[in-house]
Each structure stands twice: as C-alpha cells, then as structure tokens.
C-alpha positions in Angstrom: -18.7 14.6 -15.5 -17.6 13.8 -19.1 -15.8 16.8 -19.4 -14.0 16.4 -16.0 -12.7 13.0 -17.1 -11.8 14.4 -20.6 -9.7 16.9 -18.6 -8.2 14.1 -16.4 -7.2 11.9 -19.8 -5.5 14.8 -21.6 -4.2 15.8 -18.2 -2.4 12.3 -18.1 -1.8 11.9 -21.4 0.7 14.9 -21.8 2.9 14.4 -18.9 3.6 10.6 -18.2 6.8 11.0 -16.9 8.3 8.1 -15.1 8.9 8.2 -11.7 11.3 5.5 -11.3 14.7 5.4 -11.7 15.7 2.0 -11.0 18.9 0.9 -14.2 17.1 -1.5 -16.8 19.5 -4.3 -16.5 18.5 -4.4 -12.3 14.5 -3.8 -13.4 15.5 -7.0 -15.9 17.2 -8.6 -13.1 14.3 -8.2 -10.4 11.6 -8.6 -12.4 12.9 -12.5 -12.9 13.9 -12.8 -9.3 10.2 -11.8 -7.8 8.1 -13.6 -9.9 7.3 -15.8 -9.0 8.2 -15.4 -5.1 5.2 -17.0 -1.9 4.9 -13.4 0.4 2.8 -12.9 3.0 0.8 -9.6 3.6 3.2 -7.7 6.9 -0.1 -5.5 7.5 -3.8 -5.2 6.9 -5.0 -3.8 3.0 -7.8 -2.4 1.6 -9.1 -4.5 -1.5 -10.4 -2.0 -4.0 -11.1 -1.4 -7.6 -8.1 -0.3 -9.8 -9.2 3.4 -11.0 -11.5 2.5 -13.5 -9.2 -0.3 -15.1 -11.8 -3.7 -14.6 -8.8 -5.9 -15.4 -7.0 -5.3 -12.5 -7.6 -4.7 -8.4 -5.7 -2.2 -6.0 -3.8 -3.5 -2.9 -3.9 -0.3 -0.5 -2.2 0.3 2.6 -4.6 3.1 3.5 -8.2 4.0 2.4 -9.3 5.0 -0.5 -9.6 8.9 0.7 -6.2 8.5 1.4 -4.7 7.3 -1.8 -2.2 9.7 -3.1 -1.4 8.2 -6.8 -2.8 9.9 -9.2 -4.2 13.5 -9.3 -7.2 15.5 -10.9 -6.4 18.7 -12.8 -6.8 20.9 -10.2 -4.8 18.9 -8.3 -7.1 17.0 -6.0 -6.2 13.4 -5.4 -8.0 10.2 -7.6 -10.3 8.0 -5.5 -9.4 4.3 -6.6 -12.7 3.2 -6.0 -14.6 2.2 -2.7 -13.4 -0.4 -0.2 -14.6 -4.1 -1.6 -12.7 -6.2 1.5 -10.1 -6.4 4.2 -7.1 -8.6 3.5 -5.7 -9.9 7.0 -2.2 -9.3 7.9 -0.2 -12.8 6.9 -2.3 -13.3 4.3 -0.4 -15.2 1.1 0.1 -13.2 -1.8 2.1 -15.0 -5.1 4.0 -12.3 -6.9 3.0 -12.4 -10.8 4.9 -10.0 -12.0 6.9 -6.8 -11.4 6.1 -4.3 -13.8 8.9 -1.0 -14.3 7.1 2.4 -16.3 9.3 1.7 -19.2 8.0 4.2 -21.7 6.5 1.3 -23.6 4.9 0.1 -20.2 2.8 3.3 -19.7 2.1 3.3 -23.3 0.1 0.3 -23.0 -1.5 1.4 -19.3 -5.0 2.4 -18.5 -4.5 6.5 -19.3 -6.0 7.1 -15.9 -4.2 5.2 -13.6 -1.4 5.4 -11.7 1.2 4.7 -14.8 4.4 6.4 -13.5 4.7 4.4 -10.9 6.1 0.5 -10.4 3.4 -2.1 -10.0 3.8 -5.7 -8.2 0.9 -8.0 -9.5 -0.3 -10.4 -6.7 -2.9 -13.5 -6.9 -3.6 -12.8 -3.3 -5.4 -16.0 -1.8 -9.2 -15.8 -0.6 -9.7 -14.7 -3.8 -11.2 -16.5 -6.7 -9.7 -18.2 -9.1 -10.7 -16.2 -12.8 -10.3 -12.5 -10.6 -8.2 -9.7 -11.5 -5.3 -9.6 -9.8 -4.2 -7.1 -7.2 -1.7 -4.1 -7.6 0.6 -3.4 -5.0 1.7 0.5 -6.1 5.3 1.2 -5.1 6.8 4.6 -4.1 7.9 7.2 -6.3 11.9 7.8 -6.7 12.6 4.6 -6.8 16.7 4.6 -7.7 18.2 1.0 -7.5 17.4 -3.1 -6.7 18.1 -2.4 -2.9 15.2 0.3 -2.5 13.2 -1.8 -4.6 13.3 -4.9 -2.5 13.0 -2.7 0.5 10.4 -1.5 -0.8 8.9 -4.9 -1.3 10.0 -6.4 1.8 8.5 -3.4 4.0 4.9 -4.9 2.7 5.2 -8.3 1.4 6.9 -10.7 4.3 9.1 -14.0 2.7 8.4 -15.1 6.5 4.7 -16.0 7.8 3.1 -13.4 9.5 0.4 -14.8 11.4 2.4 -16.2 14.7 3.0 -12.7 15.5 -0.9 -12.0 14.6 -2.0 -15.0 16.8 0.3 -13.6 19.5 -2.0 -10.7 19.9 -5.7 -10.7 22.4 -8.5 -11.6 20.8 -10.0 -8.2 21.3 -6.3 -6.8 19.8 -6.6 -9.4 16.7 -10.1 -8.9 15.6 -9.5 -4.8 15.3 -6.7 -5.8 13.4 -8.8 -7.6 11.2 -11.2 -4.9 11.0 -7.8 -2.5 10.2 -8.9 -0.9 12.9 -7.0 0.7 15.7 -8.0 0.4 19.8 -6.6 1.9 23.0 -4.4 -0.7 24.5 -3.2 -2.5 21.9 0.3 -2.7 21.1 2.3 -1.0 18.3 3.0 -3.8 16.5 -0.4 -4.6 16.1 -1.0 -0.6 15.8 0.9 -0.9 12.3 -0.5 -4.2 11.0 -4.2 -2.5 11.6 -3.3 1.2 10.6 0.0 0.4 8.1 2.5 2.8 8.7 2.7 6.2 9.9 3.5 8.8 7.7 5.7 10.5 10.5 6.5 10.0 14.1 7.2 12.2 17.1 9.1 10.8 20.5 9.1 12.4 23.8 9.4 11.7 27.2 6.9 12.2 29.7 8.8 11.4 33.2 10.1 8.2 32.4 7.4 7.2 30.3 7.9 7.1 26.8 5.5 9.0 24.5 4.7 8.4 20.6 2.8 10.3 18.5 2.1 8.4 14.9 0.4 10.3 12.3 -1.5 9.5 9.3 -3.8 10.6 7.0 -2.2 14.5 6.6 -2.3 14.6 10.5 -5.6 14.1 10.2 -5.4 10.8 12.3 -3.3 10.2 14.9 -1.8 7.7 17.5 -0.5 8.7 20.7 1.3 5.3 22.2 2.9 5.4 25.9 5.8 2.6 26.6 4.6 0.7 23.2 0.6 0.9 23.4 -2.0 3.0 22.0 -3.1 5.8 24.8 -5.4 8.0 22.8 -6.8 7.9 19.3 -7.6 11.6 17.7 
C-alpha cells in the first residue's frame, strides 16, 4: 500500500500540468466577482472526503466510483473517499473562493489531489460551522470567463431551486433526495437526482418521443418516453 501511494506522489509530482486555460487578468477578474456570490445547489451531490486532504470536502455530481479527477499510475481512476451525505437540490452554497492552477497554486496543493484542475470553495449550509469546506471541481479545458461561469451556472443556481423541487410528487421528491432515479418521474427531476448525462440519444418511436441518457461509462442508463423515465438499466 505504501509503495502504491509512493508511486501515485511521484506520479503527480512530475507532471502537474495545468489544465486550464482561462487569461490571468479574467481568473483575477472572476475570482473577485464570485466570492462572495449566495448560489443554490441546481442538482443533488454527493458529500465526500477530499482525497486524503482533511482540510477540505468534495462536492460531487456523481459517486465516488464515478469520479474521474485524478488517476493511479496504471491509469485507474482515484476514489475521493466514500459517500458521508446527500446535499438536496436548492440547497444554499456561499462561494468562498475561486481558486485557478496557477503554477504557484498547485505548488501549495495536496500532491494527490486533483491540482490541475479549477476549484470553487463552498460553505454549503447544513453543515457545521468550524467544517471544511466543500470543493466544487470544474472541468478540464477551461479557455475563457464565459465557459467559466457556464460552468458555474450549470451547477450553482443564482435563482432558488426548490419551487421547482416542491413542484415535483412526493414519491418524485423524496428519490430526488435520495439522488435516486424512479420510473415515472420526470426529466427534470431525472437530472436533479442523477446530475447530468454524460451523452444522450433521441429517437422516435411512432409519435412518441424516446431518450436514452447515459452515465456512468454506459454503465447506467435512462430511457425516458415524452419527458419521463420508462426503464432504468
């Protein structure tokens, strides 16, 4: 085990290569905008530890099998660490801080976690007072402001979320809460419990329109008929 991690460090520590490409003077520029900001959670997240780091927490979209941030040696993906809770979509989130992988950034990172990438640092509410706060990991390739705040915007709502939540069935809303997915409920409540779909296929069936949503690798899938789940595989 010490020897795998060993290989994981020096791994890390030879290639740190940022993977955002966002101009300094825009990182400058959103970095003072967001912090700062009241969001609100669009879907359901996994609360888990933060790869080993005890200072911080990790805001996840998807489970922690599922977390594709940071890579073994032999290429096989880094567990963050096991579920702790369920944030409920509409949740409030502060933003704290926007952090860019400046060079000098991922110098002073954790070597084994995800360093490359942006993180947004969220005192997300539920939680107590003196915890660590919760990083929201944003996708590689970031080039400019605009994909950044899309980027932001596509998980962290300036609007409340929980009208549309409380729109929902009970039966609908309490999978949600459970980020689970059931047969009947609607897509938009589809995306709050499962996030979103790492690809989607349309077809028609008669008249009836037919969507497939995968996640997980294909490994889970969605198949939703005029806007509600049909079939879970």
């Amino acid at each position: 085990m010490r020897s795998a991690l060993l290989g994981v460090l020096l791994s890390l520590s030879g290639c740190a290569t940022s993977q955002v490409f966002v101009p300094p003077e825009q990182a400058a520029a959103l970095q003072r905008s967001l912090a700062g900001e009241e969001r609100y959670l669009r879907i359901a997240f996994f609360g888990t530890p933060f790869f080993g780091d005890s200072t911080k927490k990790l805001l996840s979209p998807v489970s922690p099998d599922q977390v594709r941030a940071l890579n073994n040696p032999d290429g096989t993906p880094v567990s963050p660490g096991p579920v702790e809770r369920v944030f409920a979509p509409g949740t409030a989130a502060r933003v704290l801080k926007v952090e860019f992988p400046t060079a000098y950034a991922m110098s002073e990172r954790v070597l084994y976690t995800p360093r490359t990438l942006a993180w947004v640092y969220l005192d997300v509410a539920g939680t107590p007072k003196q915890s660590p706060p919760y990083i929201l990991l944003l996708r590689p390739g970031l080039k400019d402001e605009h994909e950044v705040l899309s980027e932001v915007e596509r998980y962290l709502s300036k609007e409340p979320v929980k009208p549309l939540l409380d729109g929902f069935t009970e039966t609908v809303r309490a999978a949600v809460l459970e980020k689970k997915a059931i047969v009947d409920m609607p897509a938009e409540a589809l995306e709050m419990a499962w996030g979103y779909p790492e690809q989607k296929r349309f077809e028609l069936e008669g008249t009836v329109k037919k969507e497939t949503w995968l996640y997980a690798e294909g490994r889970r899938q969605a198949v939703l008929r005029d806007g509600k789940v049909a079939e879970l595989k």
